[in-house]
Each structure stands twice: as structure tokens, then as C-alpha cells.
N, C-alpha and C positions, 0 to 999 in steps of 0.2 A: 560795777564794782570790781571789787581786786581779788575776784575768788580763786585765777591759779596762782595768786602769789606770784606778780608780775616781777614784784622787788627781789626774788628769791633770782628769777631767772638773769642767764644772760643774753646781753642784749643781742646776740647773734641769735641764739635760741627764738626769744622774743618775738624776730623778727622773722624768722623763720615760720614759728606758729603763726604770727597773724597771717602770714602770706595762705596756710596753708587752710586756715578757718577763712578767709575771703575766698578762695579759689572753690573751697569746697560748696560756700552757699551760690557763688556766681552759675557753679555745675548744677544745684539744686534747681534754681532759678530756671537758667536754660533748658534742663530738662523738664520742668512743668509747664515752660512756655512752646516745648517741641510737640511735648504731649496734647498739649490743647489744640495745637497747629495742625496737629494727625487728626484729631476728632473732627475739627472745622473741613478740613481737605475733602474726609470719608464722606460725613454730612454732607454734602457738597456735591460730591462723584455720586451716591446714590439718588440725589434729589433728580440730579442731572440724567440718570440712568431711568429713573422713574416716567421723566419728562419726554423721553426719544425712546422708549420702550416700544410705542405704536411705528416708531419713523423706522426707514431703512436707508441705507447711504449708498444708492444703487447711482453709481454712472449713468448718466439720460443723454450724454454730449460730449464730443472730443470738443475741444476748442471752443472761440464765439463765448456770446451772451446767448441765457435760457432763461424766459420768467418763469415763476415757479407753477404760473398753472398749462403751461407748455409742455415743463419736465412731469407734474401730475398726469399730464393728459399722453406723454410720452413711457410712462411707467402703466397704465393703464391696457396702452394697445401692445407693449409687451407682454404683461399679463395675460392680456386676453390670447396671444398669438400662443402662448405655454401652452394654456389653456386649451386649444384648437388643437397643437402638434398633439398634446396630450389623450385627449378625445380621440385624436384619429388614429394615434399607437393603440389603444384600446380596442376599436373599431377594427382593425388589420386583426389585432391578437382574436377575438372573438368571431371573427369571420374564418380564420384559420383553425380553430375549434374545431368549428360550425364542420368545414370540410372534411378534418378528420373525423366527426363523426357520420358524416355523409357519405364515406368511403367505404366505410364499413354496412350499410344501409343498403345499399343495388342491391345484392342476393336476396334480400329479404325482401326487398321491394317488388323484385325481379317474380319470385313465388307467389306473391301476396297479389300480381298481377293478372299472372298465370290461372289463380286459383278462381278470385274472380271472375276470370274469363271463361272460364271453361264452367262456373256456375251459371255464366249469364248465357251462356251458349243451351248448356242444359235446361234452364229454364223456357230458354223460347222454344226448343225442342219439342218441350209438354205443352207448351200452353198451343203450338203447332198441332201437337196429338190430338189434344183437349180438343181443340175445335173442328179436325177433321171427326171425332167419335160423336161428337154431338151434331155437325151436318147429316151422319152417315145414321145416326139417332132420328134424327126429323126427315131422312127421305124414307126411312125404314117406317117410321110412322105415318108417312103420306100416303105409300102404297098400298 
């Protein structure tokens, strides 16, 4: 219908408005069609994101052809080689502990050796007496 009074205007006016009511729904338009296009993209990138979540995009090969249970088996023995290095920095770091607290140990050891020894010495000392008192007991007795 004729509801701005198309008769009233002129036709430069007119022509001005229609252009400016087409432009604005073509804008409408394109923007709910950019809008849907972002949602589909997003959709899309996350599915995608979901799918390679487990994968990693690790270089296995300069140059050449690699099949892919090649590049598995070559991501694998890298792994395991981290793995090793890894173990074996651990290994060094707790052996070097080990030392420093081994350093501090000989003194104490050094006593504890000492102390011993001179236990073990004393004890054969007596168990020496012991059995000279008790031969000197039974020729005491024989006579």
C-alpha cells in the first residue's frame, strides 16, 4: 500500500527512500547470513578441535615419504628416548643426594666403628678371662 503517501513525495525524495529501505534490508540480510556463517565456522573449528584433541602435530621427518604407522612407531621411540633421558636426570639427581648425604655420614660412621670395635674387642677380652677363670676353677678342683 500507499502508506507514506508516495503521491505526496517527490520523485527524487522517492527514489532516494526506496534506495535507502533496499540497502538497509540487503544490510539486514547480509548480516544474518554473516551471523549464521560465524556460528557454522565455530561449529566446525570446535568439532575439529574435539576430533585432534588426542593428536599432536609433531615433525617425525625432514623430507621423503612417511606412512603413518612409521611416523607412530617414530613418535613412539622418541617418546620412549624423553622417557630414558628423563629417568636418567632423575637417577644422577638422586644419586647426588645420596652423596651429599653420605658426606656427612663418615664421622658418624667412623664412631659407630670405633665403638663397635672396641666392644668387640672387650668382649673377647672377658670371654678370654671367662675361660682362663674357669680352666684355673677345674685344675683348682682336680688337685
Amino acid at each position: 500500500g500507499d502508506t507514506l503517501g508516495k503521491r505526496s513525495l517527490s520523485p527524487t525524495l522517492r527514489l532516494s527512500l526506496d534506495k535507502s529501505v533496499k540497502g538497509s534490508l540487503v544490510q539486514a540480510h547480509s548480516g544474518a547470513q554473516a551471523e549464521d556463517e560465524l556460528v557454522q565456522m565455530q561449529t566446525i573449528s570446535r568439532a575439529r578441535a574435539a576430533r585432534q584433541a588426542g593428536h599432536t602435530r609433531q615433525v617425525v621427518q625432514k623430507g621423503g615419504v612417511i606412512t603413518v604407522a612409521n611416523a607412530q612407531h617414530a613418535i613412539r621411540v622418541r617418546e620412549e628416548d624423553e622417557l630414558l633421558r628423563a629417568q636418567t636426570t632423575l637417577e644422577k639427581a638422586e644419586r647426588a643426594v645420596q652423596r651429599k648425604k653420605n658426606k656427612h655420614w663418615p664421622p658418624v660412621w667412623k664412631d659407630l666403628k670405633r665403638t663397635a670395635k672396641s666392644r668387640s674387642t672387650r668382649l673377647r677380652q672377658q670371654e678370654r678371662d671367662a675361660e682362663r677363670a674357669r680352666k684355673a676353677s677345674q685344675r683348682h678342683q682336680n688337685s
